[in-house]
TIVO-2410 file (N, C-alpha, C; in nm, 3 decimals):
# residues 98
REC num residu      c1      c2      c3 atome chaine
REC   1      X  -2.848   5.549  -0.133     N      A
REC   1      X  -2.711   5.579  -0.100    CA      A
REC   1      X  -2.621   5.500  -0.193     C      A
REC   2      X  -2.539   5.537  -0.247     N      A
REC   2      X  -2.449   5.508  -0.370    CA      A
REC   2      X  -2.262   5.504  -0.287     C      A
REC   3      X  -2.231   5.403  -0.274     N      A
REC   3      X  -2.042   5.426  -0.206    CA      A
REC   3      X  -2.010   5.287  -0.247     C      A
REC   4      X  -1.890   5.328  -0.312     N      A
REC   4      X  -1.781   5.254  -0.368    CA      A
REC   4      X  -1.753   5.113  -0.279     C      A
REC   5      X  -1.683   5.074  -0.347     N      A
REC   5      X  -1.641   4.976  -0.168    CA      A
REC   5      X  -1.517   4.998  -0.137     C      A
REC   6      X  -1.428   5.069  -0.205     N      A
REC   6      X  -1.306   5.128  -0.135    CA      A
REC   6      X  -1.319   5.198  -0.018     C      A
REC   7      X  -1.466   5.278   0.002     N      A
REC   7      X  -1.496   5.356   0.075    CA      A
REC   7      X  -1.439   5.340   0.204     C      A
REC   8      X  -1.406   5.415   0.308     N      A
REC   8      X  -1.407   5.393   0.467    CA      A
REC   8      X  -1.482   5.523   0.520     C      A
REC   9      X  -1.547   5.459   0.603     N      A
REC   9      X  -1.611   5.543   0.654    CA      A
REC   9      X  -1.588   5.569   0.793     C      A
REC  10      X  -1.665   5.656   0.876     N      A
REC  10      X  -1.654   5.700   1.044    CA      A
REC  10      X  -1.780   5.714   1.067     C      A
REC  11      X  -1.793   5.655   1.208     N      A
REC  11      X  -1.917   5.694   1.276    CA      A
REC  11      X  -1.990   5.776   1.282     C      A
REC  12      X  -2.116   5.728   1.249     N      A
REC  12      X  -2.216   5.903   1.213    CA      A
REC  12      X  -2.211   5.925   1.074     C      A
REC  13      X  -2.127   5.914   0.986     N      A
REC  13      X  -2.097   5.966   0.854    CA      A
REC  13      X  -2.209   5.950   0.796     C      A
REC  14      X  -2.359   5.887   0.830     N      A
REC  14      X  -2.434   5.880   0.713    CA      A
REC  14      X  -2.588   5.957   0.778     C      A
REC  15      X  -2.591   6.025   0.947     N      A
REC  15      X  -2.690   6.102   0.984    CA      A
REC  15      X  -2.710   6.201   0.902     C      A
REC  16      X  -2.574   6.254   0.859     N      A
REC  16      X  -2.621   6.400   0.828    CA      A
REC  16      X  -2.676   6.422   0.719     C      A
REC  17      X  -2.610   6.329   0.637     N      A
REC  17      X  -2.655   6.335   0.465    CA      A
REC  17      X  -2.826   6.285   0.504     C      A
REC  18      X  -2.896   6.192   0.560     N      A
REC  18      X  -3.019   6.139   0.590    CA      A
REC  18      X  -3.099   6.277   0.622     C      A
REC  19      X  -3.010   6.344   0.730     N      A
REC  19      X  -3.111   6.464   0.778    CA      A
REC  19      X  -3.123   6.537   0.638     C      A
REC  20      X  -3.035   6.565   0.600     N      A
REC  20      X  -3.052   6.693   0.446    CA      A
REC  20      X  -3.149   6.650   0.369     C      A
REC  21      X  -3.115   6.553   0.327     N      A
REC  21      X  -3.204   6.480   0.247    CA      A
REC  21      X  -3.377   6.474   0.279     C      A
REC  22      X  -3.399   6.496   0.408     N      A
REC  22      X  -3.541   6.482   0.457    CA      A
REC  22      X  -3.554   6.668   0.459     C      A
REC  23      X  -3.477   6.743   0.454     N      A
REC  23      X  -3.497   6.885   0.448    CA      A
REC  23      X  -3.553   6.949   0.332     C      A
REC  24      X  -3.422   6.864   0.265     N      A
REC  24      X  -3.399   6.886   0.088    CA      A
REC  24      X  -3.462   6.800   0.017     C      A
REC  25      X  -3.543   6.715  -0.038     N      A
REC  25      X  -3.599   6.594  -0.072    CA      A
REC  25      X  -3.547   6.579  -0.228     C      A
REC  26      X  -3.513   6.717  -0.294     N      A
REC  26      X  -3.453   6.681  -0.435    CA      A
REC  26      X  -3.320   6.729  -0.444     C      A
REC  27      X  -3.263   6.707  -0.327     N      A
REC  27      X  -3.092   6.690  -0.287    CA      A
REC  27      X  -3.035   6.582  -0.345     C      A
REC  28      X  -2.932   6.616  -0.391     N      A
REC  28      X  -2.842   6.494  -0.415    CA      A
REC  28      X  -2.707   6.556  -0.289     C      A
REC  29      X  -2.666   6.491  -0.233     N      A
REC  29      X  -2.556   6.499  -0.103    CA      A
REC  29      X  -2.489   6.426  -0.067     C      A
REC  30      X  -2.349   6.501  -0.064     N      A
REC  30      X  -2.226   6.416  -0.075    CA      A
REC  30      X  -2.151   6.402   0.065     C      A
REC  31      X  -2.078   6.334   0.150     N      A
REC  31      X  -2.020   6.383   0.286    CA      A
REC  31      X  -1.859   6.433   0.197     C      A
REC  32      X  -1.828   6.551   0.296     N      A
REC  32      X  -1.646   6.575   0.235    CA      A
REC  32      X  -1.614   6.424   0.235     C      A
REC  33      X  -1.483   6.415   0.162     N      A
REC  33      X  -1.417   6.317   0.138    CA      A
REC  33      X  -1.283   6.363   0.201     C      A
REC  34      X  -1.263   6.291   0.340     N      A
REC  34      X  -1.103   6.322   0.392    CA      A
REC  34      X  -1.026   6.211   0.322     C      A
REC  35      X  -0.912   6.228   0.367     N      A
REC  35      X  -0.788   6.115   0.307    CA      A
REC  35      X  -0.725   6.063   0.408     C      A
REC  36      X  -0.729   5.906   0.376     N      A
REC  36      X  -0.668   5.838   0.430    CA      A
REC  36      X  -0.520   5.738   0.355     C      A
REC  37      X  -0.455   5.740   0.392     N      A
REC  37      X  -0.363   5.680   0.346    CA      A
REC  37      X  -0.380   5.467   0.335     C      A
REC  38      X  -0.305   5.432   0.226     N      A
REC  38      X  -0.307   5.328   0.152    CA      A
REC  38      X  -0.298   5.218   0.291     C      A
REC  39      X  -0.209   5.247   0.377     N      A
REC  39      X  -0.177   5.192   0.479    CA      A
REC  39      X  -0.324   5.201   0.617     C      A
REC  40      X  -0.412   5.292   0.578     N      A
REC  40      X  -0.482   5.299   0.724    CA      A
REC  40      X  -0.431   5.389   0.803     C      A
REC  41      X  -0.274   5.446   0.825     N      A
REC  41      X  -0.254   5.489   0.931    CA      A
REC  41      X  -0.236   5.616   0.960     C      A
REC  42      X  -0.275   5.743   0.844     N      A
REC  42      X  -0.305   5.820   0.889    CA      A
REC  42      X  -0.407   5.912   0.782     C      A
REC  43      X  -0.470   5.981   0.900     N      A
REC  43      X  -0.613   6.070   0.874    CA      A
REC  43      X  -0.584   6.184   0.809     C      A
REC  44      X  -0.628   6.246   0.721     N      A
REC  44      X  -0.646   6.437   0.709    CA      A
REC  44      X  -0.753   6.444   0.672     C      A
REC  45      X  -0.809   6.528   0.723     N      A
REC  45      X  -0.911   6.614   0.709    CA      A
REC  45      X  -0.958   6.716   0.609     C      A
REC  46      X  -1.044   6.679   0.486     N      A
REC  46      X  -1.040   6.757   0.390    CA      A
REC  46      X  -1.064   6.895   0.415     C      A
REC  47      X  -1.040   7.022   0.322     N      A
REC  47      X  -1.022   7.165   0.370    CA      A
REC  47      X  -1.145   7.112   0.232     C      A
REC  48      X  -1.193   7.290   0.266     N      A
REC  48      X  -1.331   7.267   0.160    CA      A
REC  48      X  -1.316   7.304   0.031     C      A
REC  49      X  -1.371   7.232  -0.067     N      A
REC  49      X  -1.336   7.211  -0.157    CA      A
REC  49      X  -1.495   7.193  -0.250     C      A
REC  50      X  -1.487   7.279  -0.388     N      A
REC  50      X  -1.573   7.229  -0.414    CA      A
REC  50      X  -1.573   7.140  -0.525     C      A
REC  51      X  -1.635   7.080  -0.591     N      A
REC  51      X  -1.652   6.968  -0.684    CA      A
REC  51      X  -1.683   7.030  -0.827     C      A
REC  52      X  -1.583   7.070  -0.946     N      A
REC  52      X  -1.650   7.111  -1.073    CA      A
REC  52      X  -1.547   7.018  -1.202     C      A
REC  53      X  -1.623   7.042  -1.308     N      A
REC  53      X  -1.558   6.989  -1.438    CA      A
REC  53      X  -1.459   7.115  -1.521     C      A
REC  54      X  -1.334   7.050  -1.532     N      A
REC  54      X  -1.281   7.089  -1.637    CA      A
REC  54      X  -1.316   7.147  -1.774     C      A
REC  55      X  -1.226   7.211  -1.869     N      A
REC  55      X  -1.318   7.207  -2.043    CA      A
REC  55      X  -1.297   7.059  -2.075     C      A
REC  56      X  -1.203   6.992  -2.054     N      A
REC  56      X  -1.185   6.870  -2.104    CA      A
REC  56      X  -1.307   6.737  -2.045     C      A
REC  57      X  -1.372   6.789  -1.939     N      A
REC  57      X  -1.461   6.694  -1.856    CA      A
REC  57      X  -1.382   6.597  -1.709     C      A
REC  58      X  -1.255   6.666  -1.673     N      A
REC  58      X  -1.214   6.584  -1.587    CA      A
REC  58      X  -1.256   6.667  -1.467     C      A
REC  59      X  -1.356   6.562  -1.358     N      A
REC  59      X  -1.338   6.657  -1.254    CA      A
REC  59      X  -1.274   6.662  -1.174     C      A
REC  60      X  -1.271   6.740  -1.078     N      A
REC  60      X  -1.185   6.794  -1.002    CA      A
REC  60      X  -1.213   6.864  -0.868     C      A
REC  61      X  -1.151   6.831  -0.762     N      A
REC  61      X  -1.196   6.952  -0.624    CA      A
REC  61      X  -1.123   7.059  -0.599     C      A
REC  62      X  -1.162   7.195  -0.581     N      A
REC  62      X  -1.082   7.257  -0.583    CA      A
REC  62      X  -1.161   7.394  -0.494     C      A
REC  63      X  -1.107   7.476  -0.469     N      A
REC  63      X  -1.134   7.630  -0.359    CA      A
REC  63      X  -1.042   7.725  -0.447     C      A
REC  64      X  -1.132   7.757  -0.563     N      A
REC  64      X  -1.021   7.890  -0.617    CA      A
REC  64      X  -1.039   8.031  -0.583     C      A
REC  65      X  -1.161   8.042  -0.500     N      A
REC  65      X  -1.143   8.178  -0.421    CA      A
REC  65      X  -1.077   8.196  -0.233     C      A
REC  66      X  -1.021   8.033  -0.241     N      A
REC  66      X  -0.929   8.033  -0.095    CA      A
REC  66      X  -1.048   8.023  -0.011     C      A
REC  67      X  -1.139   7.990  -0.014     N      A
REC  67      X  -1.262   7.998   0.096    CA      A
REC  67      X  -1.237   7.879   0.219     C      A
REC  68      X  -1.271   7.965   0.344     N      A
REC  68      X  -1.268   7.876   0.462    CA      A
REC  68      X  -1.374   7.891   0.506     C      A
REC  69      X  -1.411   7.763   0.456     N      A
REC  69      X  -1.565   7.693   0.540    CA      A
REC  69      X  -1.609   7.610   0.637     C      A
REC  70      X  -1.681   7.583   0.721     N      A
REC  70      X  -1.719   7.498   0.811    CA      A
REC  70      X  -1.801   7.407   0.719     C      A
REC  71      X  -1.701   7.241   0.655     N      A
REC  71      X  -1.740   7.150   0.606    CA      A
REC  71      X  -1.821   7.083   0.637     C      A
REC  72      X  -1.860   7.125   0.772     N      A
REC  72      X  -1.999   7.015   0.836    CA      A
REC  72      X  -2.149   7.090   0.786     C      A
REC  73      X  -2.159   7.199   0.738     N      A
REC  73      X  -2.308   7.257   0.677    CA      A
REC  73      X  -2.291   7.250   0.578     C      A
REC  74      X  -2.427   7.238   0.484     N      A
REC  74      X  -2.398   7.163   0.392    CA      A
REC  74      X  -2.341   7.345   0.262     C      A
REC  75      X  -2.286   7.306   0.159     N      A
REC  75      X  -2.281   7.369   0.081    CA      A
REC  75      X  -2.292   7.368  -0.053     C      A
REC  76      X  -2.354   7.482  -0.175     N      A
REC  76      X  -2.380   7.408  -0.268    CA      A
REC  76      X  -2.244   7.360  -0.338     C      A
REC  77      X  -2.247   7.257  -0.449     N      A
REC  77      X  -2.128   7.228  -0.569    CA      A
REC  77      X  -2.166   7.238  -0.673     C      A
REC  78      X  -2.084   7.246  -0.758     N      A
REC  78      X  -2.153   7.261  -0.970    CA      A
REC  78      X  -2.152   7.094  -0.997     C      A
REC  79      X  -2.063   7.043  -0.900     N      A
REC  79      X  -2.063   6.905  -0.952    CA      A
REC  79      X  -2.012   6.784  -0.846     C      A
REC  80      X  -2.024   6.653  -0.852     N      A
REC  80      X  -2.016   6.598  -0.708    CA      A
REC  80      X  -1.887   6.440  -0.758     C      A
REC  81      X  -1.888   6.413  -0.671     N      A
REC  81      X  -1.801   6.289  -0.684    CA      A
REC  81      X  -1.910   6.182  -0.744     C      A
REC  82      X  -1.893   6.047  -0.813     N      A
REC  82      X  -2.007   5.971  -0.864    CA      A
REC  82      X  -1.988   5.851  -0.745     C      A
REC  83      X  -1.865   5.870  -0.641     N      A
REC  83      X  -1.846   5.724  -0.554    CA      A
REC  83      X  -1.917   5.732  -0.417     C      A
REC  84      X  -1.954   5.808  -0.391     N      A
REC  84      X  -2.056   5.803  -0.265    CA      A
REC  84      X  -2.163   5.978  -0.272     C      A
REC  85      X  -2.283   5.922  -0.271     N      A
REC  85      X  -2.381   6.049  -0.237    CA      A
REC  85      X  -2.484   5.957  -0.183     C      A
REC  86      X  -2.611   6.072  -0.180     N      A
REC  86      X  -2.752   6.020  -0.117    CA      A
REC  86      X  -2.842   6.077  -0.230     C      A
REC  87      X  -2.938   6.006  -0.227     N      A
REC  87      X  -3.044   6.101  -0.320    CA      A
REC  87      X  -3.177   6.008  -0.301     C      A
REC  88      X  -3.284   6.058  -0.254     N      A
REC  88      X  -3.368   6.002  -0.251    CA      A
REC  88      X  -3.432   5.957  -0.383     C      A
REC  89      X  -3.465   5.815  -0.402     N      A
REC  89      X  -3.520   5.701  -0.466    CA      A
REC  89      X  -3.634   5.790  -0.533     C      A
REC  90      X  -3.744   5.829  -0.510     N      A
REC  90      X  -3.821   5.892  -0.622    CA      A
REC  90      X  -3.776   6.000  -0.660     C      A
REC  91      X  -3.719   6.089  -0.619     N      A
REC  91      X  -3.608   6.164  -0.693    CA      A
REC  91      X  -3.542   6.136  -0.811     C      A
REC  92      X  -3.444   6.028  -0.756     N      A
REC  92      X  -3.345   5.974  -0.881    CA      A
REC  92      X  -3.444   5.890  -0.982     C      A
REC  93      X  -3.572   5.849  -0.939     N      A
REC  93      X  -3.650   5.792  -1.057    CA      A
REC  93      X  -3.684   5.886  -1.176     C      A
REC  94      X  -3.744   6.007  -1.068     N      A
REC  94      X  -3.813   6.083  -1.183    CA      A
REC  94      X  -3.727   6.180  -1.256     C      A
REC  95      X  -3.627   6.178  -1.196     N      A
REC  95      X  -3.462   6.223  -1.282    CA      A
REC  95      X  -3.445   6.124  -1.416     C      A
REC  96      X  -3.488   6.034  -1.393     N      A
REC  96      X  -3.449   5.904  -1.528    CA      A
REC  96      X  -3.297   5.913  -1.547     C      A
REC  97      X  -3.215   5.907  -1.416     N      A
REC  97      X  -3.057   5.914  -1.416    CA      A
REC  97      X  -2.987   5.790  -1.474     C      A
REC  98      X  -3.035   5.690  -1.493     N      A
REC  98      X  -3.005   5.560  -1.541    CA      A
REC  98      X  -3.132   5.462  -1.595     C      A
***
């Protein structure tokens, strides 16, 4: 498991990615990323979004066919955030990711 330390998290936030991961074994899996404000004091709830690169390489989240999804199953992305995922350890070995 790979998360920033800016991170905040919520209760539970790390069952589900564990379950996928034991489904999926050469998953890499990300939880949505909601927003919280600088202050703590208020929540939103990310709308779904998926994760791809620019031509320039900047990525980006975005829904350009307007899709409304139920963010709690998992779905695929072209590309993921690098500040929090899961990926199982012989996985990412035999990836030679670093």
């Amino acid at each position: 498991m790979f998360l920033e330390p800016h991170v905040v998290v919520t209760p539970q936030w790390l069952e589900p990615l564990l379950a996928r991961l034991e489904e999926e074994p050469k998953a890499l899996v990300m939880p949505s990323l909601d927003v919280l404000n600088q202050d703590m004091t208020t929540y939103l709830r990310m709308q779904f979004l998926y994760w791809r690169f620019e031509w320039n390489l900047n990525l980006i989240a975005d829904n350009p066919l307007r899709k409304d999804i139920d963010t709690s199953a998992p779905y695929p992305s072209p590309a993921t955030s690098g500040g929090i995922y899961a990926i199982r350890k012989e996985w990412w070995d035999h990836l030679e990711f670093f």
